[in-house]
C-alpha positions in Angstrom: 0.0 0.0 0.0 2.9 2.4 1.1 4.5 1.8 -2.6 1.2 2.8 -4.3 1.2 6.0 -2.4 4.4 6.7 -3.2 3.9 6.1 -6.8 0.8 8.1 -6.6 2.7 11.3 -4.8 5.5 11.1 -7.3 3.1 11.3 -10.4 1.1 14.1 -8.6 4.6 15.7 -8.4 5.5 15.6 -11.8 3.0 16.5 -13.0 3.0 20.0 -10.8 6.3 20.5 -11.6 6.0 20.3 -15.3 2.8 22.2 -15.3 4.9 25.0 -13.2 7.6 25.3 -16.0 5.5 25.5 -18.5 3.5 28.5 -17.2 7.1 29.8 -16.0 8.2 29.5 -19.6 5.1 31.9 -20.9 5.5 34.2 -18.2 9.1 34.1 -18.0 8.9 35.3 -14.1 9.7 32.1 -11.3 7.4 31.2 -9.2 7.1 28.9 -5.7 4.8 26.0 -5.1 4.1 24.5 -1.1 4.0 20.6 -1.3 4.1 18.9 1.8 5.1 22.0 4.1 7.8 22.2 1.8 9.1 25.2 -0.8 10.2 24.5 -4.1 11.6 27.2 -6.2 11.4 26.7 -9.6 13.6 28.7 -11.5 13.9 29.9 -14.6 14.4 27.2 -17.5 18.4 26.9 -18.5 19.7 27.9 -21.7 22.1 25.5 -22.8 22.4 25.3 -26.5 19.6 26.0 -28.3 18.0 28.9 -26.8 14.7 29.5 -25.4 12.0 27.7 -26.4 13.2 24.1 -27.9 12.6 21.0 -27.3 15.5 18.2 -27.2 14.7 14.5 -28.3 16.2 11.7 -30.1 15.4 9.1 -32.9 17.2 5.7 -34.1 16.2 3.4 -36.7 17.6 -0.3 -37.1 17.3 -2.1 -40.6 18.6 -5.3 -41.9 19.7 -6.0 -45.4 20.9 -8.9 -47.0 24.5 -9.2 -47.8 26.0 -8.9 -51.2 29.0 -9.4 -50.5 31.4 -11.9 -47.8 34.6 -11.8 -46.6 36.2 -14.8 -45.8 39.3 -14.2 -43.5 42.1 -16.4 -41.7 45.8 -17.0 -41.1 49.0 -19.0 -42.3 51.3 -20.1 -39.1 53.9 -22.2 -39.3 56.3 -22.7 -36.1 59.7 -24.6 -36.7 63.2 -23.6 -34.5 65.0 -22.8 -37.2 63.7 -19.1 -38.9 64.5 -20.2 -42.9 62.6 -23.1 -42.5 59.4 -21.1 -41.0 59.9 -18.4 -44.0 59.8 -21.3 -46.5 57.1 -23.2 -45.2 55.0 -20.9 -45.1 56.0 -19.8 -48.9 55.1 -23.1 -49.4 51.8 -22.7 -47.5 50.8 -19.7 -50.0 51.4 -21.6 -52.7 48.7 -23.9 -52.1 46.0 -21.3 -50.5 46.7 -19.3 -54.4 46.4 -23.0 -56.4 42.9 -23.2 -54.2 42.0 -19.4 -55.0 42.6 -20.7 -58.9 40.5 -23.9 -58.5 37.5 -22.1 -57.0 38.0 -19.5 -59.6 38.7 -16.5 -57.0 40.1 -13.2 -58.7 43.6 -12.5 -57.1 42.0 -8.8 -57.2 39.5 -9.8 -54.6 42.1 -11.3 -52.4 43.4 -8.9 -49.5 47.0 -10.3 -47.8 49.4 -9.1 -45.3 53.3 -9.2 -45.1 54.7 -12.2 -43.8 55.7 -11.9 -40.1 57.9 -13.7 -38.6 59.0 -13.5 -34.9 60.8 -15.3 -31.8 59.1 -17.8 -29.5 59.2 -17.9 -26.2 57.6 -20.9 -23.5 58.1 -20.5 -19.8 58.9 -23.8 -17.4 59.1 -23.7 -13.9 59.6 -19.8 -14.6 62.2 -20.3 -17.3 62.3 -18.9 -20.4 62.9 -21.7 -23.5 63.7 -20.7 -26.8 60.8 -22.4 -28.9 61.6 -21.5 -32.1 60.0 -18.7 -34.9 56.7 -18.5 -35.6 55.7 -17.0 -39.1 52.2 -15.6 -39.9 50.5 -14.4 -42.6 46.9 -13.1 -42.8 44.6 -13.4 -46.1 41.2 -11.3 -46.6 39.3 -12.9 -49.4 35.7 -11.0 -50.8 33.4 -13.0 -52.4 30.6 -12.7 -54.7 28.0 -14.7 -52.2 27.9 -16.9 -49.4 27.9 -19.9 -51.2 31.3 -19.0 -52.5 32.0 -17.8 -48.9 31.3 -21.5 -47.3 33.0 -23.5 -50.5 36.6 -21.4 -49.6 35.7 -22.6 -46.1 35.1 -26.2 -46.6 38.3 -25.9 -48.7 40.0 -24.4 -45.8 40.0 -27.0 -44.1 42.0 -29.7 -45.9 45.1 -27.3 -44.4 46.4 -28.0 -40.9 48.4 -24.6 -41.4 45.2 -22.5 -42.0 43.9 -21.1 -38.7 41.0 -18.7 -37.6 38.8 -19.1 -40.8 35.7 -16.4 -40.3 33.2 -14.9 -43.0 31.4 -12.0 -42.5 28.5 -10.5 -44.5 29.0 -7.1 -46.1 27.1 -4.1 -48.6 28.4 -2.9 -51.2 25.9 0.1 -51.4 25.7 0.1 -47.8 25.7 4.6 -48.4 22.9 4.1 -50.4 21.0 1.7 -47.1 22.5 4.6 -44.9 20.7 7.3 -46.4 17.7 5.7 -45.8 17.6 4.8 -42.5 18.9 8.4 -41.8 15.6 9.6 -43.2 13.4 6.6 -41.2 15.4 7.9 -38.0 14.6 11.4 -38.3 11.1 11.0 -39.3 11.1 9.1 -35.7 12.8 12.0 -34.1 9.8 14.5 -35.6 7.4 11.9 -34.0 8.5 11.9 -30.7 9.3 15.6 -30.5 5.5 15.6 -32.1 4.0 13.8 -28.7 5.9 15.0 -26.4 5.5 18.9 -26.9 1.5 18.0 -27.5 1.7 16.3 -23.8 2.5 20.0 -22.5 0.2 21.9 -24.7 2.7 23.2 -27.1 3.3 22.6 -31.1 6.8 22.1 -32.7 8.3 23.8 -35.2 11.4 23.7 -37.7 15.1 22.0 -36.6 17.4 24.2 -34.7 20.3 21.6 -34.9 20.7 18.1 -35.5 23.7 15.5 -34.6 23.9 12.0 -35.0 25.7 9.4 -36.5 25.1 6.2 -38.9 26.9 3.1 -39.5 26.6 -0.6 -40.9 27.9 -3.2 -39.0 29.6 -5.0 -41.6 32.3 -5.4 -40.0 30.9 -7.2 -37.2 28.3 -9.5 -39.1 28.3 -13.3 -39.1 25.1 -13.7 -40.5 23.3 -13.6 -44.2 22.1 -10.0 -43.5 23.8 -6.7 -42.2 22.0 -4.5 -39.8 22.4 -0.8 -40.6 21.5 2.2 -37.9 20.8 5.4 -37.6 20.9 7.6 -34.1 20.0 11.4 -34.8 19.2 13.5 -31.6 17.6 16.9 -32.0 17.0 20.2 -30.9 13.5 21.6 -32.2 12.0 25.2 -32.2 8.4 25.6 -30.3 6.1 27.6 -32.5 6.0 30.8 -30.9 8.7 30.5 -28.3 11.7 30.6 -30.2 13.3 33.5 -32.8 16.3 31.9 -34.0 16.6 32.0 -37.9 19.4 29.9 -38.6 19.6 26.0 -38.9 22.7 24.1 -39.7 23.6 21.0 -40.2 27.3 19.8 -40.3 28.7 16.4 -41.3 32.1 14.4 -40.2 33.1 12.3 -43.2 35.8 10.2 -43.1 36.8 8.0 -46.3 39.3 5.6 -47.4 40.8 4.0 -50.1 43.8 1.6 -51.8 46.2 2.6 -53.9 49.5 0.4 -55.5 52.3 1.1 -53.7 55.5 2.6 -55.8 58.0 2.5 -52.7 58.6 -0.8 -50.2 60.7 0.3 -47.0 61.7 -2.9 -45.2 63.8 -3.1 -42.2 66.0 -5.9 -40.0 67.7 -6.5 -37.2 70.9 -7.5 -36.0 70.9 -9.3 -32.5 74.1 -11.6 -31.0 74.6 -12.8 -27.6 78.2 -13.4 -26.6 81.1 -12.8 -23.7 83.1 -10.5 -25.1 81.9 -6.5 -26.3 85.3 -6.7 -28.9 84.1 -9.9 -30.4 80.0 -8.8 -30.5 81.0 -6.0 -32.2 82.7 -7.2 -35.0 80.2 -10.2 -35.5 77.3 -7.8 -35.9 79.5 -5.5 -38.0 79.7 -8.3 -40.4 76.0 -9.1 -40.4 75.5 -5.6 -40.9 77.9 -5.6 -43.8 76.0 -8.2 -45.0 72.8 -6.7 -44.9 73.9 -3.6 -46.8 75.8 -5.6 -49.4 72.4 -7.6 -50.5 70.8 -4.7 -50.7 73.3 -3.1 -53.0 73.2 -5.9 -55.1 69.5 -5.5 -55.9 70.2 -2.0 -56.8 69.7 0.1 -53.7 71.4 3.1 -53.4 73.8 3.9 -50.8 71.5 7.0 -49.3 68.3 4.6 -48.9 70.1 2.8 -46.4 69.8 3.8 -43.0 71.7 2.1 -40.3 71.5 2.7 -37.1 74.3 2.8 -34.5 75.2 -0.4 -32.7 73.8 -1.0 -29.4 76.0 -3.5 -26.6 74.2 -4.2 -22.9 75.0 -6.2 -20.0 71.6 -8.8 -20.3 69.4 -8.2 -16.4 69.2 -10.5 -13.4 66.3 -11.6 -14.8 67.4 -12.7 -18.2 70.5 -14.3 -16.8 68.6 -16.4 -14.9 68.3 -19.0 -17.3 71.9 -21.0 -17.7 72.0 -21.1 -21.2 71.4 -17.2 -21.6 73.6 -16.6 -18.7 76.7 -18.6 -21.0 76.4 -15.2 -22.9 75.6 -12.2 -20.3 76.3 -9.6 -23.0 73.6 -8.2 -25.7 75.1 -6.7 -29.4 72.0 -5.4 -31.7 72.1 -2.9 -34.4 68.9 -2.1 -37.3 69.1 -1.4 -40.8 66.0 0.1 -42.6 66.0 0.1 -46.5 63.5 1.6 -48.7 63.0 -0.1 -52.5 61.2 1.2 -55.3 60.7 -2.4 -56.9 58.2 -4.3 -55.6 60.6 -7.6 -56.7 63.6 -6.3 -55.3 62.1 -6.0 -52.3 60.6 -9.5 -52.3 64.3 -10.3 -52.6 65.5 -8.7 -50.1 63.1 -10.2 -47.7 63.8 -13.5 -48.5 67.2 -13.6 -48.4 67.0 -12.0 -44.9 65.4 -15.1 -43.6 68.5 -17.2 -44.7 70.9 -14.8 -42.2 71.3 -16.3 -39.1 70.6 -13.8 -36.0 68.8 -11.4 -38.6 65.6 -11.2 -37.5 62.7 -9.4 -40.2 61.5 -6.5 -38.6 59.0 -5.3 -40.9 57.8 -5.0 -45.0 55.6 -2.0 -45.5 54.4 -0.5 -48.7 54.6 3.2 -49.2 53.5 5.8 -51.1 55.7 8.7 -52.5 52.7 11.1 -53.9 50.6 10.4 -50.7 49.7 13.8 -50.2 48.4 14.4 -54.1 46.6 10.9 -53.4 45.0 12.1 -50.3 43.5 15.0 -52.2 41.4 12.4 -54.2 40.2 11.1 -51.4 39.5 13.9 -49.4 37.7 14.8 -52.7 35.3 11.4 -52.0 34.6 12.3 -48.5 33.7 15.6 -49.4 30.8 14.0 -51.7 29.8 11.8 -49.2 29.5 14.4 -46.5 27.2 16.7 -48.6 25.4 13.4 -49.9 24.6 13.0 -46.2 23.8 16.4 -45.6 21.2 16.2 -48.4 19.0 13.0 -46.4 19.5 15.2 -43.0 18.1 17.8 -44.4 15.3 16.4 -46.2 14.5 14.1 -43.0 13.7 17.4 -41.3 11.2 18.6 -44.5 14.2 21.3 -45.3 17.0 21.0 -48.3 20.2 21.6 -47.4 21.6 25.3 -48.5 25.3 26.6 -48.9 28.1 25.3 -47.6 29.5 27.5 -44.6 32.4 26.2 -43.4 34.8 23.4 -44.3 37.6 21.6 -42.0 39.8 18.5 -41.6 38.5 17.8 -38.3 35.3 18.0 -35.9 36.3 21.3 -34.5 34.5 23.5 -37.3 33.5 27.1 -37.1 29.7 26.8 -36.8 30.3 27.1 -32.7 31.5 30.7 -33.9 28.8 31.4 -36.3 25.5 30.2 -33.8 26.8 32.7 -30.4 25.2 35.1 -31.6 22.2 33.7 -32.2 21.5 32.0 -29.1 23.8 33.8 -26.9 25.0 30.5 -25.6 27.3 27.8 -27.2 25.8 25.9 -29.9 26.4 22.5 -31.1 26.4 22.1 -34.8 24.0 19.6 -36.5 26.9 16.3 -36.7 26.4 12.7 -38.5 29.4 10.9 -39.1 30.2 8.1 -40.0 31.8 5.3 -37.9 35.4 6.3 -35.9 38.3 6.5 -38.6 40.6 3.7 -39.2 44.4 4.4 -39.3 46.0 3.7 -42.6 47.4 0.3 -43.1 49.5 -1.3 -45.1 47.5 -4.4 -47.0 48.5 -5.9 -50.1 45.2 -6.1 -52.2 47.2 -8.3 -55.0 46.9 -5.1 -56.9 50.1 -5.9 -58.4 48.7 -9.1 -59.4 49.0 -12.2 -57.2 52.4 -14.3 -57.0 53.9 -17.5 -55.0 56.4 -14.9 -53.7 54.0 -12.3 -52.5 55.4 -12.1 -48.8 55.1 -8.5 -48.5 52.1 -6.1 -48.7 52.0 -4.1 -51.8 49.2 -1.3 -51.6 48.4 1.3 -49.0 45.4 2.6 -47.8 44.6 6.2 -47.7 42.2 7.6 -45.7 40.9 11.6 -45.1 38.4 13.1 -42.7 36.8 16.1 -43.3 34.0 18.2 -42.0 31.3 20.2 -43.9 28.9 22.7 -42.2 26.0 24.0 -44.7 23.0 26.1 -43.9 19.5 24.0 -43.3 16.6 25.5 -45.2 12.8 25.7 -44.9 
């Protein structure tokens, strides 16, 4: 019974209180209220960022579509003590994953790789470190014209003990086109809701003040036939008769992404020997070094894209000599070599032969761009479409069109803060819908150079530019 009343008081509460700030809003004077022996001033309403007279709601729409496209993904590992033999086997590993890609008819342009990475293994017994050989890796993304072709690489897949981590995931390839439209669904809601709940205090809505939001496909995290694609748009909304701003804005984070064939291939190594003496490391990882510098030489480097850094001798720790065979050689010698290759081949080479080196260890292959900047302008080019594209369903959600663009920047900060003070006399938020968070560029080999048995470095780079639009939203 005591919960009833409560419930009963709380309603009777609310619904004083919101009757009180409605008349306070007409009025514009605060007024007092005694409840329960008790004074409650109520205070004029605050003016945060859309000036007097709005009403703040939100709106999100959720649709599913059915894939057109799949991604199949997994990894090559091969594990052996000796860090040739790793290299090689899992050369020898591609070469069977590509004779597959053939049989099933796969276009090498639809197949996405990684360098090959190869790196030291460790175990720990009884809280000592064993040497357990080199473990070599190399990832493959594979897109696929259905899911039918998706599940036959998969059942393929499997005939390979060295094949690990196999996963498909469902894609769009016009998922801007699926975007655009639940934008629209999500701010009809929006209009809705703003709709009942400014009728449930006696008042009628008017045009957008601002609108911010965001909308994405979740591609990237489907495992199904379909992809679910969503909208979230939150809103700040004049009340007819209680507001006399003018301007509406709406401003739109793009961000936007793309591959292009690399034309330069830095790849760097490392020198690393354990020993007694400093005199005698020294000159052993001079040698290596020499060697290093020589191969690359031969494939027609030039002297000035070889950087080599100096040589680097420490005393090993307590903790590393705990271990008797490490603490045989208490003294560390490493030194690094990084060499950049405009031939693709050469580079391939170069990478190969490092493998054969004893204590040379593959640090790295990564693709590169020289004309990245002139490259970046195309893309920023293709998020600048996108952006007003999006603009254009925003506005039209609202029942406006979208007007001139005001102000352009390569990041979220814009200028319509700036340009909205003096309308509200407050800060203003601009109206935002962005796309999912940026991804950093990476360095993928798309086979864009054509697939090969000896592609064990990554030979495209991905671009990607962010920039925000701010355009006028008209009625």
């Amino acid at each position: 019974m005591s919960n009833k009343t409560s419930l009963v008081a709380v309603a009777g509460l609310s619904a004083v209180c919101l009757g009180l700030l409605w008349n306070q809003q007409k009025s514009g004077t605060p007024e007092t209220v005694s409840l329960n022996h008790q004074t409650l001033g109520i205070a004029k309403p605050v003016i945060e960022k859309t000036g007097r007279g709005s009403i703040s709601v939100s709106g999100d729409d959720q649709r599913m579509f059915v894939a057109d496209e799949y991604v199949t993904s997994f990894v090559i590992t091969e594990k052996n003590k000796v860090k040739n033999k790793a290299f090689v086997q899992v050369g020898e590993d591609r070469d069977k994953v590509l004779a597959l890609f053939k049989k099933l008819k796969i276009d090498e342009k639809s197949v996405e790789q990684a360098s090959v990475n190869v790196n030291k293994e460790w175990t720990y017994v009884k809280n000592k470190r064993v040497d357990d050989g080199f473990l070599a890796v190399q990832s493959f993304e594979v897109r696929l014209p259905s899911k039918d072709a998706s599940e036959a690489l998969e059942q393929e897949l499997t005939q390979f003990a060295f094949v690990d981590g196999v996963r498909s995931k469902g894609q769009l390839k016009n998922a801007e086109s699926m975007e655009m439209e639940t934008i629209k669904s999500a701010c009809k809601k929006a209009k809705l809701k703003a709709d009942e709940y400014a009728q449930s205090v006696g008042a009628k809505v008017g045009t957008a003040i601002t609108v911010k939001g965001y909308s994405f496909a979740d591609e990237y995290y489907s495992q199904s036939d379909s992809v679910r694609v969503n909208a979230i748009v939150q809103t700040d909304m004049r009340l007819v008769g209680k507001n006399d701003s003018k301007n509406s804005y709406i401003t739109v984070n793009q961000h936007e992404q793309k591959m292009f064939l690399a034309d330069k291939f830095i790849v760097s190594a490392s020198v690393s020997i354990d020993g007694k003496s400093k005199e005698a490391l020294y000159k052993q990882v001079a040698e290596k070094r020499s060697q290093i510098v020589e191969l690359a030489k031969n494939l027609g480097v030039a002297e000035s894209e070889i950087d080599v850094k100096s040589i680097y001798i420490r005393k090993k720790g307590k903790w590393e000599l705990r271990e008797a065979e490490q603490a045989k050689n208490p003294v560390m010698a490493t030194q690094a070599v990084t060499v950049n290759f405009t031939s693709k081949a050469a580079a391939v080479a170069f990478y190969s032969a490092l493998a054969e080196i004893e204590n040379v260890m593959m640090n790295e292959a990564t693709p590169a761009l020289t004309n990245e900047d002139s490259l970046r302008v195309q893309v920023t080019h293709m998020a600048a479409q996108k952006a007003l594209a999006r603009a254009k369903a925003l506005a039209e959600g609202f029942g406006g069109k979208m007007g001139d663009v005001v102000n352009v920047a390569d990041n979220a900060e814009s200028g319509l803060d700036e340009m909205v003070l003096n309308e509200f006399d407050s800060y203003n938020d601009a109206a935002v819908l962005r796309k999912s968070p940026p991804r950093g560029k990476m360095a993928l080999s798309g086979l864009l150079g054509g697939g090969s048995a000896a592609m064990n470095i990554a030979d495209s780079v991905e671009i990607s530019s962010f920039i925000s639009v701010v355009t006028e939203l008209e009625y």
